[in-house]
N, C-alpha and C positions, 0 to 999 in steps of 0.2 A: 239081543233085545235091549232096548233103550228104558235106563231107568226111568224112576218118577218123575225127574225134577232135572234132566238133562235135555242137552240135543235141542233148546230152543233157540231162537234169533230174538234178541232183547238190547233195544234201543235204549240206550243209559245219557240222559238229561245232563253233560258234563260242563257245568258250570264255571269251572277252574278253580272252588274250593275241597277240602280233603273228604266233605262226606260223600260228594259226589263221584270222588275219584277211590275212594274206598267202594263203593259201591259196585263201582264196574268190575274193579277185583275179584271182587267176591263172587260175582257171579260167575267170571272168567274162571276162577278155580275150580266152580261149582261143575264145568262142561260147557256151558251155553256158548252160543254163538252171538258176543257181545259187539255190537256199533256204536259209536259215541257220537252226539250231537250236541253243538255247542249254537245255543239260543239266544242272538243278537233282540234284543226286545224294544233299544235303546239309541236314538241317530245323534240327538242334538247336544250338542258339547261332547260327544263321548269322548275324545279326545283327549278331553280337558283334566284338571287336576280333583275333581267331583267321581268321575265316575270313570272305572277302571277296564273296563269294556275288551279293551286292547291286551291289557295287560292278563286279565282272566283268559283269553283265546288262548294265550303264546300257554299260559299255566297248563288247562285243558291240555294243548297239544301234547306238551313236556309228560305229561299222565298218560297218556293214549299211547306216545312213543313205550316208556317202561313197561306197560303192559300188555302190548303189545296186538292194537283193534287200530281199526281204523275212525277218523272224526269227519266229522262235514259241518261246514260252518252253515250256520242258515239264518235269514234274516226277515220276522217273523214282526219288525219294526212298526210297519204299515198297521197290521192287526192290532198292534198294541196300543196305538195312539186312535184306534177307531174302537174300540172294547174295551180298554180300560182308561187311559189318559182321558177321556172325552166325559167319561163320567164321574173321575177323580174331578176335573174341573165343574162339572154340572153340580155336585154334591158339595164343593166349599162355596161355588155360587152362594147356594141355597140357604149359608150358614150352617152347612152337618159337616162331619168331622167320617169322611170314609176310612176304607182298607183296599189301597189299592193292590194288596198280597193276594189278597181272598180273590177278587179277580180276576189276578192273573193267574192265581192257580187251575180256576174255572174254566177262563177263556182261553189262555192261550197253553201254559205248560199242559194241561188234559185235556185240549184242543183240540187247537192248531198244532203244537208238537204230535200230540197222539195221532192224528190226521195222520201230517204226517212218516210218523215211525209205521205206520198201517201199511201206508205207499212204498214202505223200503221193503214189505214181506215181515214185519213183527210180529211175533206171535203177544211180547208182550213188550210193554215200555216200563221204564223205572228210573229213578230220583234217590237224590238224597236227604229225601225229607226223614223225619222224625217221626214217624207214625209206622202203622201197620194192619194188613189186610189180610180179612180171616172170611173162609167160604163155608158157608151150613147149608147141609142139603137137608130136607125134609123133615128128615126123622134125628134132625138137631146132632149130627154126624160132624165133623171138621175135615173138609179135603184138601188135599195138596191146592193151594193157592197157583203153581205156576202150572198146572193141569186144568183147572177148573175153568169152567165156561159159564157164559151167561144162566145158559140152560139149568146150569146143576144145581143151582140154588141160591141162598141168599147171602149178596158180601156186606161186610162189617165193616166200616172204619175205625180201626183201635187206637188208644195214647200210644205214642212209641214207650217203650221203658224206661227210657229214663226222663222221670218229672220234670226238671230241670230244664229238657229240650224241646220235648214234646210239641209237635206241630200241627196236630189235626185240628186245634182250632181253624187255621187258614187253610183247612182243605174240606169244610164241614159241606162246601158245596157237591161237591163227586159223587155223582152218581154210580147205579148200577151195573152200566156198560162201561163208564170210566172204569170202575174199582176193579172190574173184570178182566183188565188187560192192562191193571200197574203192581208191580213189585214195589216194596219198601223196603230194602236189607238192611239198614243201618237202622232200622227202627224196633230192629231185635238189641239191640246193642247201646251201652253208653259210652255217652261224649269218651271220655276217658278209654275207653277200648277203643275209639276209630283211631284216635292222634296215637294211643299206645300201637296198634296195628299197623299203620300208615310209616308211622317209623322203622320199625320191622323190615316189613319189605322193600323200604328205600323210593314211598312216592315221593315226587318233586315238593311236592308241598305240603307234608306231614305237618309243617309249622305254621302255616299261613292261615294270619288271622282270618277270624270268621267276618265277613261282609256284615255289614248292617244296615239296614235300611232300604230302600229301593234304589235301583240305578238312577233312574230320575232325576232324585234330590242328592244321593251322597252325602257326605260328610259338612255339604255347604250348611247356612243358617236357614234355614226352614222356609224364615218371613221373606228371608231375600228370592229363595227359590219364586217362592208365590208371586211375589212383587212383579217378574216377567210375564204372569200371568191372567193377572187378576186385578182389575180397578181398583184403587183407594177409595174408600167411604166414609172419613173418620163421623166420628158422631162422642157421645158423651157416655163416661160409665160413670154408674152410681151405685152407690153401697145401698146396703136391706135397708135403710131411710130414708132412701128416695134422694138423699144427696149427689150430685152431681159431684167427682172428687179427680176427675182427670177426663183425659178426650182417647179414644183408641182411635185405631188407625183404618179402620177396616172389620168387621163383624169374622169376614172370612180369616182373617187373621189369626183368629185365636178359637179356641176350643174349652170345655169345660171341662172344671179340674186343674187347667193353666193356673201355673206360680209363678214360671219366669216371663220377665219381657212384656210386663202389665202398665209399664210407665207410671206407679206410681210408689218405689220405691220411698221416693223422700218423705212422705207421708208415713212411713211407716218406718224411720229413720226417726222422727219426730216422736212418733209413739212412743217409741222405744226410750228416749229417752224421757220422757212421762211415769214410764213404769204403767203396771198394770196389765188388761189385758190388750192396750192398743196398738202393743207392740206384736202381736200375733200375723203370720204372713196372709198377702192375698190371695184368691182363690176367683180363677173366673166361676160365676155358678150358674148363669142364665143370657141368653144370647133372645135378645125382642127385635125381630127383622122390618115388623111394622114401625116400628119409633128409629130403629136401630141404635138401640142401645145395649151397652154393655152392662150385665149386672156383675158384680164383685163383693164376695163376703170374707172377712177376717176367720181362720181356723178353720182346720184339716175336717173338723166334726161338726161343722156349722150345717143345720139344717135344711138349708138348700141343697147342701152337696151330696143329701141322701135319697137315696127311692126304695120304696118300698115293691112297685110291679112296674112292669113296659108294658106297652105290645110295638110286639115286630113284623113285620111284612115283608115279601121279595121272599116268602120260606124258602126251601129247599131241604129236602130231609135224604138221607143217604139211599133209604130201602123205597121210595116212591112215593110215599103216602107222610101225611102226619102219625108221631105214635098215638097212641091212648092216651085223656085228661090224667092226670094224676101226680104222683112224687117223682120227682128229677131231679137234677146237677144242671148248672149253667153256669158259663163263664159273659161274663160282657165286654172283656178287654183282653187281650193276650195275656198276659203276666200275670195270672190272679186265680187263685185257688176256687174251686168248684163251690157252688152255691145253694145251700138248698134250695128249692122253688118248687113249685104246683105251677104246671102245666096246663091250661085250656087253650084248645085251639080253635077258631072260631071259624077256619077255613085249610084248605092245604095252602094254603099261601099267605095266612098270614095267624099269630096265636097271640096268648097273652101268658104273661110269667109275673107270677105274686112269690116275694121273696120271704124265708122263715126271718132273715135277717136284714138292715135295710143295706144296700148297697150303695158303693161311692162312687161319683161323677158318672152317672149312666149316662152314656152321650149320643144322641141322635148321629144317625149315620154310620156306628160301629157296627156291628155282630153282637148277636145275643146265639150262643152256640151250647144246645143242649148234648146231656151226656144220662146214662144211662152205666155207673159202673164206667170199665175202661171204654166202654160203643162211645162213637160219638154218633149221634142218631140226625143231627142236619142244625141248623138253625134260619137267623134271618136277619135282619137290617132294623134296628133299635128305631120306630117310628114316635115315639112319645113315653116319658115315663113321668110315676108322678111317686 
């Protein structure tokens, strides 16, 4: 008789980093009938000394050999420049500040991957993310996740356990049928137990730094990135007096909450040496598309760079619906501690979020991702805050 949590065919997301490649292990040990796919997302330059594309494949392979599964490379490029790139550029057009993470998580890795891992016979697919999925049937019961089906009741997206890594920010999009047929295994687990695991059983790459960023861009300088992409538009920034105090380069350029690469340093070299408070760093705080100017205020707590409520739009909520008005947790930016807020939602697709506390650089085009406790319950795309 086959146990609970044995005997499946489970498609493993193998990136060429170690959570992804712990991942497959585990499962491997667990019984399953593990596959590894390695997810080309990225054509242009990849080559090049930016983005590592090549060198993640050979990594991957080097994991899949030790462990002993088979991989397939597959090249998922096209999708990604029509689903996410295309809207990455649409949204800095526009002067907003996206997350091209969130959807790629959306469109293509619980896609087009899941698509498909579907096509090879999966019963489920799984990653090396940071989170974790939890199944409640009716009568508020918890079932084996790698059993459970759409049918059985309602899945949950949780914080992985350790704080520190935690990723369901950029998976707050996943649906129902997604959540239904993905594993999280490293999202029981912290950082420090994968790299301590990973060296244990001798993966290739128990040591290998964690990537950052998106392939995309890579380790290049951000503006330069853009620059291939995106018109020049310089125009004038001016401080909360209406001063005119430097020219930027472009609205798309820069983002809100920006300190470095404002061009106007020597101004603030000058202050400094005045004494007082004008020696205080800059701060983009306001982006006018109509005039296209840039606004810039002196100090981290300068009241522009606070909000008090958003509303967001483009929702997405995990279980289908929006939750119930009322008291919540939000995050507006990845790296940032849960918030309290009141919840009104004005539509399934779009709410508004009033903060207990005022928040720093809320920036159009980000994520505002509610939470519920460890749930992450869905969120939406920051349309205006004040």
């Amino acid at each position: 008789m086959k146990t609970a949590n044995k005997h499946q065919r489970i498609v493993v997301g193998l990136s060429g980093g170690v959570d992804s490649a712990l991942t497959a292990w585990l499962l491997k040990r667990q019984g399953h009938e593990v596959v590894g796919i390695f997810m080309k997302n990225w054509e242009d330059d990849d080559d090049g000394e930016f983005c590592s594309s090549r060198q993640d494949f050979l990594d991957a392979a080097a994991v899949a050999d030790v462990i002993g599964i088979e991989i397939e490379h597959v090249n998922f490029a096209a999708d990604y420049k029509d689903r996410v790139f295309a809207d990455f550029l649409r949204e800095y057009s526009a002067g907003r500040t996206p997350n091209p993470d969130i959807l790629c998580n959306a469109e293509i890795k619980f896609k087009a991957f899941l698509d498909h891992a579907m096509r090879l016979g999966a019963d489920k697919i799984a990653t090396g993310h940071y989170a974790r999925v939890r199944c409640v049937n009716p009568d508020g019961e918890t079932l084996d996740v790698h059993r459970a089906q759409l049918q059985d009741g309602r899945f949950e997206l949780l914080k992985g356990l350790d704080p520190a890594k935690d990723q369901s920010y950029f998976l707050h999009r996943l649906n129902q049928a997604q959540l239904s047929k993905t594993l999280f295994p490293v999202g029981e687990l912290l950082k420090t137990e994968v790299r301590r695991l990973a060296l244990e059983i001798g993966l290739p790459n128990a040591k290998k730094k964690d990537s950052t960023g998106i392939c995309f861009i890579g380790e290049r300088p951000f503006r330069d990135f853009l620059n291939r992409y995106l018109a020049k538009a310089p125009g004038p920034v001016k401080n909360d007096k209406g001063q005119t105090i430097a020219e930027h380069v472009g609205l798309s350029f820069y983002t809100l909450g920006q300190r470095q690469g404002l061009g106007i340093g020597g101004l603030k070299a000058k202050g400094a040496q005045r004494g007082g408070g004008d020696h205080a760093p800059w701060f983009v705080a306001r982006k006018d598309m109509t005039t296209n100017t840039l606004w810039v205020v002196q100090g981290h707590e300068h009241p522009w760079l606070q909000s008090k409520a958003l509303t967001a739009g483009q929702a997405s909520w995990v279980a289908g619906a929006a939750p119930a008005s009322g008291s919540l947790a939000a995050k507006t930016r990845y790296r940032q501690a849960d918030a309290s807020c009141t919840l009104s939602a004005t539509s399934d697709t779009e709410f508004n979020l009033d903060f207990n506390q005022p928040q720093w650089a809320v920036t159009p085009g980000q994520s505002a991702v509610l939470y519920d406790g460890e749930v992450c319950l869905g969120g939406g795309v920051i349309e205006s805050k004040s």
